[in-house]
VEXDREN-2710 file (C-alpha; in Angstrom, 1 decimal):
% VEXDREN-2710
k/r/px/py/pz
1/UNK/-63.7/22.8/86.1
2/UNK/-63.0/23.8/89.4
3/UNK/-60.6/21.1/90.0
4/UNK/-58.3/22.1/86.8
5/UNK/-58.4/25.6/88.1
6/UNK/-57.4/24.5/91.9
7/UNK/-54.8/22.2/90.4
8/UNK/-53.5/24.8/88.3
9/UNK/-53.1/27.7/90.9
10/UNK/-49.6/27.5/92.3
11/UNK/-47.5/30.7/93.6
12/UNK/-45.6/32.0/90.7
13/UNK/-43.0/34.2/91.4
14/UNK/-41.4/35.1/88.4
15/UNK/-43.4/36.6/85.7
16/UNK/-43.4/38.1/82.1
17/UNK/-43.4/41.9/83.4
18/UNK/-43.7/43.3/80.0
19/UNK/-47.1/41.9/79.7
20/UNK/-49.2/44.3/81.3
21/UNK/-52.6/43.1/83.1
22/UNK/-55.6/45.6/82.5
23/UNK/-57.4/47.3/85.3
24/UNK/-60.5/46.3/84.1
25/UNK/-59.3/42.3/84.4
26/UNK/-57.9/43.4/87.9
27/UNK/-61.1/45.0/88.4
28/UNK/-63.1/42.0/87.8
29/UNK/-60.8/40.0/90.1
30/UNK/-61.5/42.2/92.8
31/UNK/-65.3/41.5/91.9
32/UNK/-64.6/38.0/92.6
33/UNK/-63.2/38.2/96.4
34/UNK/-66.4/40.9/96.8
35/UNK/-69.3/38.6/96.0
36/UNK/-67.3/35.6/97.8
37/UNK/-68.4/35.1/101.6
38/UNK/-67.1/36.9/104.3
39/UNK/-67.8/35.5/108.4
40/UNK/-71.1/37.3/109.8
41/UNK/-71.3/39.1/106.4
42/UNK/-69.6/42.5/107.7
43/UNK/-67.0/42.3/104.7
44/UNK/-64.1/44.2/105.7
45/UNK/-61.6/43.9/103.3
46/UNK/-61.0/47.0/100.8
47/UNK/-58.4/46.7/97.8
48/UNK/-56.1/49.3/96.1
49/UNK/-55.2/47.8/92.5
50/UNK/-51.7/48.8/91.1
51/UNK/-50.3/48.3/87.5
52/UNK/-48.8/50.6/86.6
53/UNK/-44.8/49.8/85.7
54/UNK/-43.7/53.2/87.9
55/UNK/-46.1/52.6/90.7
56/UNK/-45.2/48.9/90.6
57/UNK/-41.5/49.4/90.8
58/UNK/-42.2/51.8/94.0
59/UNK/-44.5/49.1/95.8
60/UNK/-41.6/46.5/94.5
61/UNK/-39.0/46.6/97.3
62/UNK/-41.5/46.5/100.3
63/UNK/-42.8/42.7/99.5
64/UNK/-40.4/39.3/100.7
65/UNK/-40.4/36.9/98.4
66/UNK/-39.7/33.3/98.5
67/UNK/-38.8/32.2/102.5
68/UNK/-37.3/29.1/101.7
69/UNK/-35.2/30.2/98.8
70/UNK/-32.4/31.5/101.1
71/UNK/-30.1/32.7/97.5
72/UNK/-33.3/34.4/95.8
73/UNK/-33.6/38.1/96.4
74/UNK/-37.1/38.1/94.3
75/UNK/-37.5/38.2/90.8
76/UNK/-35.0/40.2/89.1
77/UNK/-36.2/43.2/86.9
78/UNK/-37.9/41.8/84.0
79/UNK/-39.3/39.4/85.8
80/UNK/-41.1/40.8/88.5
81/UNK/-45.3/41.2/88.3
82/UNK/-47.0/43.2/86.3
83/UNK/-50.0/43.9/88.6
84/UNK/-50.3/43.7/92.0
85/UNK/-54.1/43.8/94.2
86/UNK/-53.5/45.3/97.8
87/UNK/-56.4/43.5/100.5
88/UNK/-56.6/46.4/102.9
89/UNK/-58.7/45.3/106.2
90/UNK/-61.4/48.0/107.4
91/UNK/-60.6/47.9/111.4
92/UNK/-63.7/50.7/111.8
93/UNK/-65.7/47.5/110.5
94/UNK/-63.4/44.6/112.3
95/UNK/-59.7/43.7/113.0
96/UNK/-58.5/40.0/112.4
97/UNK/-60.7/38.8/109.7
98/UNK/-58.4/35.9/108.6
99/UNK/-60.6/33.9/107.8
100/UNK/-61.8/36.3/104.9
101/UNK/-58.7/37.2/103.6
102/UNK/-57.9/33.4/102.4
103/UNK/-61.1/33.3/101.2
104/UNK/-61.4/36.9/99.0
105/UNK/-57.5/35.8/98.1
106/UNK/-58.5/32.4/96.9
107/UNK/-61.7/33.6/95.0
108/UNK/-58.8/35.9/93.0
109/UNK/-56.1/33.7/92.5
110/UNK/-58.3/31.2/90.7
111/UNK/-60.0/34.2/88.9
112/UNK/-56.2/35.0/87.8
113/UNK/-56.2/31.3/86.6
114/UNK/-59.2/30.9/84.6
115/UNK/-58.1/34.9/82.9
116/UNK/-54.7/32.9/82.0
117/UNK/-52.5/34.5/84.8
118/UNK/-50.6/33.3/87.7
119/UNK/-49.5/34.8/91.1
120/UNK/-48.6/34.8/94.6
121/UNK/-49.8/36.0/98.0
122/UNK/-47.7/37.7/99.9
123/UNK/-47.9/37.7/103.3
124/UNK/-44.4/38.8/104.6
125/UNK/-44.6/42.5/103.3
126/UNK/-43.8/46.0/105.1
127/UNK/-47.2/46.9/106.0
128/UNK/-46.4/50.7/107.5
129/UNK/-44.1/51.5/104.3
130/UNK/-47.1/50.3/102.0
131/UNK/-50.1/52.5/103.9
132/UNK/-47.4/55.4/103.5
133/UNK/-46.8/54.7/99.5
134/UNK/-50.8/54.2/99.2
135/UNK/-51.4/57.4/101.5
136/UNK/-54.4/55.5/103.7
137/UNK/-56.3/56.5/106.7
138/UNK/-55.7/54.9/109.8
139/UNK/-58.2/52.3/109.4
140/UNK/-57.3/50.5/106.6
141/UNK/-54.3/48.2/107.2
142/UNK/-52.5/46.3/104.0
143/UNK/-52.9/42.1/105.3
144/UNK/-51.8/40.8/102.0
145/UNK/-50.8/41.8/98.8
146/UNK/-51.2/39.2/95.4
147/UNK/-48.8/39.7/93.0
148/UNK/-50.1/39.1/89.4
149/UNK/-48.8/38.4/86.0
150/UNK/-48.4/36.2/83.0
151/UNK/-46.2/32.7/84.9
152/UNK/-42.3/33.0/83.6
153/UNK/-42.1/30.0/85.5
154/UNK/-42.9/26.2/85.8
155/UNK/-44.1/25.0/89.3
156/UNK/-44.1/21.5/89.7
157/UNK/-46.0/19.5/92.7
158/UNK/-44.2/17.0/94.1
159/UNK/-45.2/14.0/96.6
160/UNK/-43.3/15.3/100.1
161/UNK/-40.8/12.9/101.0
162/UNK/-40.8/10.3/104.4
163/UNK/-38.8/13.3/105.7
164/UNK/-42.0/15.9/106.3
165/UNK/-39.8/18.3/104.4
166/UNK/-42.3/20.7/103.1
167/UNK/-39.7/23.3/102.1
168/UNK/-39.8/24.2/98.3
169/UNK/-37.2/24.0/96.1
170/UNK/-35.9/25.3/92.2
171/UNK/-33.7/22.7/89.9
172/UNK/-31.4/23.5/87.5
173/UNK/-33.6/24.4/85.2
174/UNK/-35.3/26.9/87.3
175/UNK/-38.6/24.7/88.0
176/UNK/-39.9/25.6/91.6
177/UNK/-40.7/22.3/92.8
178/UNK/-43.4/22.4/95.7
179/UNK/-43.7/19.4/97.9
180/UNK/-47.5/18.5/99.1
181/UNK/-48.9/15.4/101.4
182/UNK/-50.6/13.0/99.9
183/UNK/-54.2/13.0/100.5
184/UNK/-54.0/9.3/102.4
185/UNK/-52.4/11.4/104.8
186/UNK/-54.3/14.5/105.5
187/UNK/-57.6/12.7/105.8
188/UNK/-58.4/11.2/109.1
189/UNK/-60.2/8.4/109.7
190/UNK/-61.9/6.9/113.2
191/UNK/-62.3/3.6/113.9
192/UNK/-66.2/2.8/114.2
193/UNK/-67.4/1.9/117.7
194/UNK/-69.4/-1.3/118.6
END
């Protein structure tokens, strides 16, 4: 089961945003990241939930979507998530706790999965303009945000080519292509000594 779920968690970026997610399935997301484990157990990391289609529109224009995809502003209106969870990091508890953010962020993204949603972290955002629109103290600085909805989109893995290229990559029919070594490749093996 865990293996479907992990096979089936890509980054969507374009959504269904008339289908609203609940609070209450957000809620339970957020439950997931909270019981997952966090380095020397101080668990940092605080979340601010948004879904509603005003508030979303106003966080909207501070995320960067899509690196590679030099043409693609972000999903055009209609399209855009319904639901977005903010991981906030507690510096009066630690700064830097990288390590928990991918873990908390994984725990919901495959949370999202299994509830029959799809998302994307979001890394490149406008941190300052977000703990402004979400009015927070000092110590609680935006690291991430996942934006959440019902997939729009098909994402397709693809074997990376004898090139390295790892940038992804949308067809003609819109299918975000996303190019992943081969597992021959990112296992390493020593020679045994005699």
């Amino acid at each position: 089961m865990i293996k479907e779920l992990v096979y089936r968690n890509r980054s969507y970026r374009r959504f269904f945003q008339q289908k609203p997610v609940a609070e209450k399935t957000l809620l339970t997301l957020v439950d997931l990241a909270r019981m997952s484990p966090s380095g020397r157990n101080l668990q940092p990391l605080k979340y601010s939930i948004v879904c509603d289609p005003e508030r979303n529109a106003q966080l909207f224009p501070f995320l960067a979507w899509a690196g590679y995809l030099n043409d693609w502003d972000g999903p055009i209106e209609g399209e855009r998530p319904s639901a977005y969870i903010i991981m906030l990091e507690d510096s009066s508890i630690v700064e830097g706790s990288v390590h928990d953010q991918g873990i908390a962020a994984q725990s919901i993204m495959l949370g999202a999965v299994e509830a029959g949603l799809g998302g994307c972290i979001l890394g490149s955002i406008k941190r300052k303009e977000i703990a402004e629109f979400l009015h927070l103290p000092e110590n609680l600085k935006p690291v991430l945000v996942l934006a959440l909805g019902v997939p729009k989109e098909e994402v397709a893995v693809e074997l990376l080519n004898n090139k390295g290229d790892v940038k992804y990559w949308r067809d003609g029919k819109q299918v975000h292509h996303v190019p992943k070594r081969s597992l021959e490749e990112i296992v390493v093996r020593y020679a045994k000594r005699n």
